[in-house]
Every structure is written in structure tokens, then in C-alpha cells.
N, C-alpha and C positions, 0 to 999 in steps of 0.2 A: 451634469455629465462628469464620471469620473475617469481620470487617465490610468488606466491597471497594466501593470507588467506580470508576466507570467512566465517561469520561466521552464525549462524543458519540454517546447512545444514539439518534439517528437510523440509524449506522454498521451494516450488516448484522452486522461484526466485531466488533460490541458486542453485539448479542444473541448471536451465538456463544458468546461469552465470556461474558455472564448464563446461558446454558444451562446453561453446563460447568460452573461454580462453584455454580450456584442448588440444579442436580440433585446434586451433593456434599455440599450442607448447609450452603454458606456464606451468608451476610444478604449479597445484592447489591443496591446504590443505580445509580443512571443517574441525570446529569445532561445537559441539551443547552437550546439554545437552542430547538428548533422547540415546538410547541406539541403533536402526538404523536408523539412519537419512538418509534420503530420499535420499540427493543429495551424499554421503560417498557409495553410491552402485555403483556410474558411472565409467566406465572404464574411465574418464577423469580425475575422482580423485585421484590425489596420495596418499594422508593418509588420514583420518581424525582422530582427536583427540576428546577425552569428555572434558566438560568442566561446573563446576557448572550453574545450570539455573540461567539466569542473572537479571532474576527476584525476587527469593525469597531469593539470596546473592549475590547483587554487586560488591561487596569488592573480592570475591573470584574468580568470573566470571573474573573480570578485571585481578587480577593478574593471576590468570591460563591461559590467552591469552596472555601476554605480555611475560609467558616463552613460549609458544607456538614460539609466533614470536623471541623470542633469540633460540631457541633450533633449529626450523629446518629454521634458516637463510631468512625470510620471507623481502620480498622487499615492500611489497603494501599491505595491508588492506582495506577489506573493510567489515563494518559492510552493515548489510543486515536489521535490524528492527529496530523501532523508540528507544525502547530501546538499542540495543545493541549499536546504534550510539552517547546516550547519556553519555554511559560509556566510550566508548574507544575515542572518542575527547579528554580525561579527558589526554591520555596515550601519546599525541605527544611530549610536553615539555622534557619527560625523553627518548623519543626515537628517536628521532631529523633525522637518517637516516631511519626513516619507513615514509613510503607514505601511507596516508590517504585520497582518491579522496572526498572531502568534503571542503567545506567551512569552515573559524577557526569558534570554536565550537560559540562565538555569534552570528554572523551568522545564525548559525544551528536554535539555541536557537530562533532567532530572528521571520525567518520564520515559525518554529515550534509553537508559541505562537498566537492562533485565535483573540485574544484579538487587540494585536500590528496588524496582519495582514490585517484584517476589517480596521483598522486604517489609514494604508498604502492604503490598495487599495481604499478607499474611496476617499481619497486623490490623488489619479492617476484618477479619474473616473472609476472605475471599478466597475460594480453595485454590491454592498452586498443588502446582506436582513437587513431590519432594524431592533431594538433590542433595551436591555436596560444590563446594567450589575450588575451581585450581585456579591458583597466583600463577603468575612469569614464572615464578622458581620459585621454588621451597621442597618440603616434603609432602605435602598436601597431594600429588600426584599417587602419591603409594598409596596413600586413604581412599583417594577416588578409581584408582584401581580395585582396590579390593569392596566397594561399596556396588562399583558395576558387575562385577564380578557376583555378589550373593544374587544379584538379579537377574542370572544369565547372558549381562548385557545389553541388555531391552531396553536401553536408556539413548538420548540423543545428547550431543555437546552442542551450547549454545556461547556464542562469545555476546559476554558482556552488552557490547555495541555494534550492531550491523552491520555500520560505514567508522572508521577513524579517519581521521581528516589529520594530516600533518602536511608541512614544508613539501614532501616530496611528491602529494597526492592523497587522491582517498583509496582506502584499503576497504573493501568487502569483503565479509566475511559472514557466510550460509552456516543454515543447519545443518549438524551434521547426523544420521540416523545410524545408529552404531548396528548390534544384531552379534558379534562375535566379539572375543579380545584381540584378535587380527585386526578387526576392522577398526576397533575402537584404538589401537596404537598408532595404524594410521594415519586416522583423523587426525589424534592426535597430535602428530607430528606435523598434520600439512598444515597448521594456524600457525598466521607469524604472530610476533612479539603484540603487535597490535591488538590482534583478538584477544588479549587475554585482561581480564580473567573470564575465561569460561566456567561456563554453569553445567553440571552433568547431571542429568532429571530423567526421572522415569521415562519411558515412554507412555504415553498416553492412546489407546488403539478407539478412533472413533470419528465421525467427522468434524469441520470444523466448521466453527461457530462464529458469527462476528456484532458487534453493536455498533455503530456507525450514528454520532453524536456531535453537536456543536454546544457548546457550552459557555458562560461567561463568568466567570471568578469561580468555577467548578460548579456552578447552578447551568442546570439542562433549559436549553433553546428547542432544537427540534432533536429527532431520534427517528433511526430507519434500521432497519435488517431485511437481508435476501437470504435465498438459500442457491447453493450450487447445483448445478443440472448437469453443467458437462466442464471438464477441465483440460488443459493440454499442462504438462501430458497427464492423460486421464487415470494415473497413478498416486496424484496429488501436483498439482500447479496452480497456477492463473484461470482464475474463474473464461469460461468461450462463452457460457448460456446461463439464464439466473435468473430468480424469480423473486419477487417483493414479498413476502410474510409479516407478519406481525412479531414483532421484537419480546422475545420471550422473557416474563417479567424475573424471572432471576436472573438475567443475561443484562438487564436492564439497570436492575436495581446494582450491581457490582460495579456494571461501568461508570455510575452515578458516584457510585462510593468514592473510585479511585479518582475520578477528572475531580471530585470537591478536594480531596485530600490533596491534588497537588495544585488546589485553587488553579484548573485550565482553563484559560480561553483562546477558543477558537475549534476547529474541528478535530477528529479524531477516532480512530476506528481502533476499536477496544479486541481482540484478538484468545480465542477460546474455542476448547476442543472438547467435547463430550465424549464421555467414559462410554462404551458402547454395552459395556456388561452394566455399569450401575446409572447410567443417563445424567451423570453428576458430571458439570461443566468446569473445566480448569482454564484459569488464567493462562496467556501463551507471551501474548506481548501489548505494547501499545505505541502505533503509530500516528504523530501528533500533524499529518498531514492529509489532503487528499488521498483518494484511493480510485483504484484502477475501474471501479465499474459504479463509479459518481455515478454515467446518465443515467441508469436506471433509477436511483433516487430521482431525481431530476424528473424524470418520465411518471414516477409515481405520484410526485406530488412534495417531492422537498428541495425546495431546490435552493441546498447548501451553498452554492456561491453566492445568490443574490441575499440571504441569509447571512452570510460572514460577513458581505461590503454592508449593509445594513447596519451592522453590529458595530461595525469598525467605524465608522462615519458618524458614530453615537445616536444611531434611531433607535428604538426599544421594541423590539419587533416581538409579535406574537408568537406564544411559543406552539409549535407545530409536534401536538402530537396524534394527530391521523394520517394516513395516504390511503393510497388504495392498493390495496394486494391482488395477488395475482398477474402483476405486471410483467412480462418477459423480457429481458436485454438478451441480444442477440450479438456478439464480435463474428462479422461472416470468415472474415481472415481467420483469426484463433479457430474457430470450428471448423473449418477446413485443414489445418494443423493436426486437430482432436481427430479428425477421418485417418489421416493418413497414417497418424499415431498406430490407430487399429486395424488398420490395414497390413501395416508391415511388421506388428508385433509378434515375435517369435513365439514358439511351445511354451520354452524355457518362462519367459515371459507371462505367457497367460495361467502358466502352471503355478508360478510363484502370487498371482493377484486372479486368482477365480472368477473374481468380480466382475471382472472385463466381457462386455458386448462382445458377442458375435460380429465376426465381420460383415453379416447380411442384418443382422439386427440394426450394424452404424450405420450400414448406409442409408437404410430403411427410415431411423431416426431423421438423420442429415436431408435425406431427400424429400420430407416435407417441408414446402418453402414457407408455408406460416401458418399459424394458427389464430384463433381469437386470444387478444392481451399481448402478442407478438409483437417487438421495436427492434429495429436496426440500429444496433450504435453507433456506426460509423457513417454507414450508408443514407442520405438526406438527400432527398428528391430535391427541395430548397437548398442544399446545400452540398452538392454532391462532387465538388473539388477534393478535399481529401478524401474520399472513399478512391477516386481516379489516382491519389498519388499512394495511397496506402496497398494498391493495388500494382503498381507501376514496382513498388520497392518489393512488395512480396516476390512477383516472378524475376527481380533483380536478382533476390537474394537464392533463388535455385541454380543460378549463374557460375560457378567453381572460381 
């Protein structure tokens, strides 16, 4: 039996992850700032602890988890968001017998960074979208002006880094999808110092793509791909519904490229948009953590936690490449968001995105309660604590 800490047990991906481990017989902790964190309801979980938000106090977050893991005897670690993984790499040198299934923190750092990454994969042949970069200051700004500018605009600003982590907190920082030079000075201006340097890249029109991977010194473990069904909001978000497919071998074969080149181990979800006019997939980003809709893996037949602690513990595990497709995950909460989405969405709205469901078509969708290959991911007849508090905090949060 292993002691695991986990930590943002708000994260649907963290109760995944308590399932998988709790139901194998290992003592799993969850630590989070909120007051009931999602995955701290699971009869898998044995405690969970509070812990300062690791956002608006670093310094605090960090040492509140480091007694966590002296106090109740934790063997393995694992941070669960781009932030929380930023801080506690920081925590190995002084804790030398805790296991962190992660790459040493340059590494992390490395893949993490869009700038270096584009870089790298260019260099491998991996197709990026093209671009230009702006520094903090310089003149580079007038270049990428006039670069968005030959292109109508049609370009998105990326910074660098997602999350920066300083003294005073972490700073996030989104895509930004340009469309005009209005828009694009905007953006512009709203990134603080942190975000930068940003990246200015074509836009890419088509869906997206993803390879979802574990790996050990950049050699592939197992390998999974879903496709999106329904999103909130159904304009481009957070996968609600999603179905297992077979991992498309050039999709496959790039994420292989890039995890050897920055010799990775551990998990990671390789991030890619396909050209809708030429079906040619572009590099977007690479997330060197969990992801939001793990159970489905898990449901299908990979199930990447007990795969990682495996890995990490020095077993030599098989490496997994079959599942079974056709599997469905289901978020009841999220799809109930993705309803109302279409429900209240204006003219203006459905006039700019065609795409969009009929309001008698969503509901019609929404109101069959299952089909064959159909899973609930939150929702566990065996387990059905946090669906009652994930349920509790949704009609909270209707609350003004």
C-alpha cells in the first residue's frame, strides 16, 4: 500500500485519480483550498486536508503541503494543475524520500514554455502554425502589428506561459482570439508584464485534436484519444460528453516525437487542431499533467494513474496500446450548463456560429438519459458522495 497525496481535490481529475488508486488499495489524501472539494467526498478518500489557494499565496500553499506530507507519512505526490505543479517541483531537493511522478522541474519548465516548444517541434517536423513573437518591449510590436495586419487579423496571441508563478501569486493568462485590429490592441494591452513573451499565430479554423500519453525517458507507456460530443460553452470549452477513438497515427506519431525530445516522463496530453480546409493537424500546446476527462481513459481501459504509480514505484509495466472505443463520458453538471448555454443564446450569437443546435434539437439530445457505451463521470451508484456535493455547490452557485 501506497500513501498518495493529491492535490486540487476540487478537480474532477482528482477524484478520477482517488477512484483509481483508492479502489487498488492505496491510502489517498486530497488537499484544496475550497471548503468541499469534489474529490474529499469519495469513499476512496481517506482524509482530506485545506490548504491555502495556491494562487493568491505560493509561499503558503507550498509549505502547508509539505507538512501535509511530513504529518500523515505521504510516499508520492502528485500535483494535479499547471500551477500547483509549478510550486511543489520547487519541494523535491528538501524532501528527497517523496516521489513526484514528473520530470525534474526543467524539464517541466521546458515543455511548459509555447515559445521553446514551437521551437522544438519545428525542428522535429511537426507542423506549428506560423507566428511572429513580442518581448516586454522592444520594437517587435510594430513587426507583429503589421504581420497580423497582411492577414486580416485571423491570428490569436498566446503568452509564453499559461500560469507565472511569482512572490505575489500566480498570474493566468488565456488565449486570446484576435478577428480585428480593435481587438487585437486590446488583447494586447490587457496581458500584464508576466504574459509576455507572447506568441502571435495564425489562426487555425477546425476542431481540436488531442494524444493523451504516458511516457518514461520520452519512450511511450500507454496512449489514448476521445473525440468531443458536446462542450460548454458549445462555442469551444471544456469537453460535457466524449467518446474514446483510436489515436490517429500522425497525431500519435508527433506526440512520440516531441515527449522523446524532451526525454518525458510521466503523463501528458499533447494538444492539436486540424486544418478544416487541408485536414493537416497543428501543434497547439503540451500539458505535462493530468486532464479534465482522465475517467473516460480510465472507463476505457487505461487507466493512467495506476500506470504512473506503477512507473514511479520502478515496476516495468506493459505498455498499453489497445482500449476499447466507443466508450462515452458523460459530466451531468457540465451538460446541463451546455443546455442552458443553448437555450439562452441570442440571434446575434447563433448568427455568428451557424453551427449551433436548435433549442428543440438540445433538448432532444440532453433528454436521452443513456445510451449503449454510456458512463457517468461523476455520478457512481458505489460512490455517490460527490455527485450529492457537486450537485449541492452547482444550485449554490445559482445563488447571487
Amino acid at each position: 500500500m501506497t500513501r498518495v497525496l493529491l492535490t486540487d481535490g476540487e478537480q474532477r481529475s482528482t477524484l478520477a485519480v482517488v477512484r483509481s488508486l483508492g479502489r487498488a488499495g492505496h491510502e489517498v489524501f486530497v488537499v484544496s483550498s475550497a471548503d468541499r472539494p469534489l474529490a474529499g467526498a469519495s469513499r476512496y478518500c481517506h482524509a482530506a486536508r485545506t490548504v491555502p489557494d495556491p494562487a493568491a499565496d505560493p509561499a503558503a500553499f507550498r509549505d502547508r503541503v509539505e507538512a501535509v506530507v511530513r504529518g500523515d507519512g505521504i510516499d508520492v505526490l502528485i500535483p494535479m494543475t499547471d500551477v500547483s505543479a509549478s510550486l511543489l517541483l520547487q519541494i523535491r531537493d528538501a524532501n528527497p524520500a517523496l516521489q513526484i511522478p514528473f520530470p525534474d522541474r526543467e524539464a517541466y519548465e521546458a515543455i511548459s514554455d509555447k515559445r521553446r516548444l514551437v521551437e522544438v517541434a519545428a525542428r522535429l517536423g511537426v507542423p506549428v502554425p506560423q507566428g511572429v513573437v513580442i518581448e516586454e518591449s522592444g520594437s517587435d510590436r510594430e513587426e507583429a502589428r503589421r504581420w497580423a495586419a497582411e492577414r486580416g487579423f485571423d491570428v490569436v496571441l498566446k503568452p509564453s506561459r499559461s500560469v507565472a508563478v511569482g512572490p505575489e501569486g500566480a498570474a493566468k493568462a488565456g488565449v486570446a482570439v484576435v478577428g480585428s485590429a480593435e481587438r487585437f490592441e486590446a488583447a494586447l494591452a490587457a496581458y500584464p508584464p508576466s504574459a509576455f513573451p507572447l506568441l502571435v499565430q495564425e489562426r487555425i479554423h477546425g476542431p481540436g485534436l488531442g494524444a493523451f500519453l504516458l511516457a518514461r525517458k520520452g519512450e511511450p507507456v500507454a496512449h489514448f484519444a476521445h473525440r468531443r460530443l458536446r462542450e460548454k460553452p458549445p462555442t469551444g470549452g471544456v469537453s460535457v460528453y466524449r467518446e474514446s477513438i483510436e489515436l490517429r497515427s500522425d497525431l500519435r506519431a508527433y506526440a512520440e516525437q516531441i515527449l522523446k525530445a524532451f526525454e518525458w516522463t510521466g503523463v501528458a496530453m499533447v494538444e492539436f487542431k486540424e486544418d478544416e480546409a487541408t485536414g493537416r493537424p497543428y501543434l497547439m500546446e503540451v500539458n505535462g499533467r493530468f486532464w479534465g476527462s482522465l475517467q473516460l481513459a480510465i472507463d476505457a481501459g487505461v487507466d493512467f494513474p495506476i500506470l504512473l504509480l506503477r512507473l514511479m514505484r520502478g515496476d516495468d509495466p506493459e505498455p498499453v496500446t489497445r482500449y476499447r472505443t466507443g466508450v462515452r463520458s458523460r459530466w451531468l453538471w457540465g451538460d446541463v450548463d451546455h443546455l442552458l448555454w443553448i437555450l439562452r443564446a441570442s440571434r446575434a450569437t447563433r448568427r455568428a456560429h451557424p453551427d449551433l443546435p436548435t433549442r428543440f434539437g438540445a433538448l432532444i439530445r440532453f433528454g436521452r438519459p443513456w445510451w449503449p457505451g454510456d458512463r457517468l463521470e461523476v455520478l457512481w451508484l458505489r460512490d455517490a458522495r460527490p455527485f450529492a456535493r457537486e450537485s449541492l455547490n452547482w444550485f449554490r452557485s445559482l445563488v447571487p
